[in-house]
C-alpha positions in Angstrom: 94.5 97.1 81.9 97.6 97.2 84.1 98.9 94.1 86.2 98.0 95.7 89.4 94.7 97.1 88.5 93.6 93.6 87.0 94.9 92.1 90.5 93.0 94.5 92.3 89.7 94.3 90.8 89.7 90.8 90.8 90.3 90.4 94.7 88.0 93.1 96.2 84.6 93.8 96.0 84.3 97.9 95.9 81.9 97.7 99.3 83.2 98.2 102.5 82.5 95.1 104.6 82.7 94.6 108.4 85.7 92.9 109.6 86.0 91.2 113.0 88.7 92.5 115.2 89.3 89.1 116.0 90.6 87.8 112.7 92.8 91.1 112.4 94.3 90.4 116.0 95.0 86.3 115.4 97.2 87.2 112.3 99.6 88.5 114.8 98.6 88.0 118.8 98.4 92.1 118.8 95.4 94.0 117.0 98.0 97.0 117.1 100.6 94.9 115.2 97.5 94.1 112.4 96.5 97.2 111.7 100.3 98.8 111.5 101.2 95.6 108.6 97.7 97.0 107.0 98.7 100.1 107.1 102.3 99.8 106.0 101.0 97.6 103.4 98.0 100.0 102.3 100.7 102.7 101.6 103.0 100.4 99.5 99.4 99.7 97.3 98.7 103.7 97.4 102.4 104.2 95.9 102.1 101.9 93.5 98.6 103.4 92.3 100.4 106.9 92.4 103.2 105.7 90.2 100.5 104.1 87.6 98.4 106.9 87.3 101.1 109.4 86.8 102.7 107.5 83.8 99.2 107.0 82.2 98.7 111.0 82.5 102.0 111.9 81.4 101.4 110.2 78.4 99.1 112.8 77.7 101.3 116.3 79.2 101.4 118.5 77.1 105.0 120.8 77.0 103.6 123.8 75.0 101.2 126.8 76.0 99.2 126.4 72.8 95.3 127.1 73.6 95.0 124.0 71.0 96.5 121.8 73.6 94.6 123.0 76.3 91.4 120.8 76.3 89.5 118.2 77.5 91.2 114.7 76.8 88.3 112.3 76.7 91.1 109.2 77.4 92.4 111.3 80.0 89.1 111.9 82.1 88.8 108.1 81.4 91.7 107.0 83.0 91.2 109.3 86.2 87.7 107.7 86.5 88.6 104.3 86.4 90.9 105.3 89.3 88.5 106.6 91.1 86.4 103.5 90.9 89.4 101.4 92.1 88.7 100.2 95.8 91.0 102.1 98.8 94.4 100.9 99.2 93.4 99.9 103.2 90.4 97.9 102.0 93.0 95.8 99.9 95.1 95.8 102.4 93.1 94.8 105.1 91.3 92.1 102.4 95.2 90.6 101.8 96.0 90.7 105.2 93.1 88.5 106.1 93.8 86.1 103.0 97.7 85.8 103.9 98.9 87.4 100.9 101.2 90.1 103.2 104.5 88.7 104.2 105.7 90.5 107.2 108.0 89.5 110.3 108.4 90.5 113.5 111.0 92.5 115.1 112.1 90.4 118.1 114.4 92.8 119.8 112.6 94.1 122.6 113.0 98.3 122.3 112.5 98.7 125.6 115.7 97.0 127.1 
């Protein structure tokens, strides 16, 4: 099991749970502001995902036409499910968020001068 799918099985439950708008807004005085770092940060997690699953699978492309090659992989239909179980990148996002494991900063130049 990968680094990153060990870390995110280990740090979110695969239910959605309510969240209090509350929590998400004192991170940064602006719900807004929240749920743009979540969302910036959920996107980071869904790259990272995308990159991992796509060097498992090429491991098992096949570069010929051959009807031989062409056939159900049972590791293959393995590793897509397990990714499938994997919770949604903004439910991790949103679960590191409230735990303080994002690091983000805020832009202090005003954009409206």
């Amino acid at each position: 099991m990968s680094k990153l799918r060990r870390h995110l099985s280990s740090n979110t439950s695969s239910s959605v749970e309510p969240k209090k708008l509350s929590d998400l807004k004192e991170k940064t005085g602006n719900l807004y502001e929240s749920i743009a770092v979540i969302a910036k940060r959920a996107n980071q997690i869904n790259i990272s995902i995308r990159e991992e699953l796509h060097n498992k699978l090429e491991e098992f492309a096949s570069h010929t036409d051959s009807l031989e090659e062409i056939h159900e992989n049972k590791e293959q239909i393995e590793i897509s499910k397990a990714y499938e179980r994997m919770p949604n990148a903004s439910l991790l996002a949103t679960t590191e968020f409230l735990e303080d494991k994002v690091y983000f900063r805020k832009n202090e130049e005003n954009l409206f001068s």
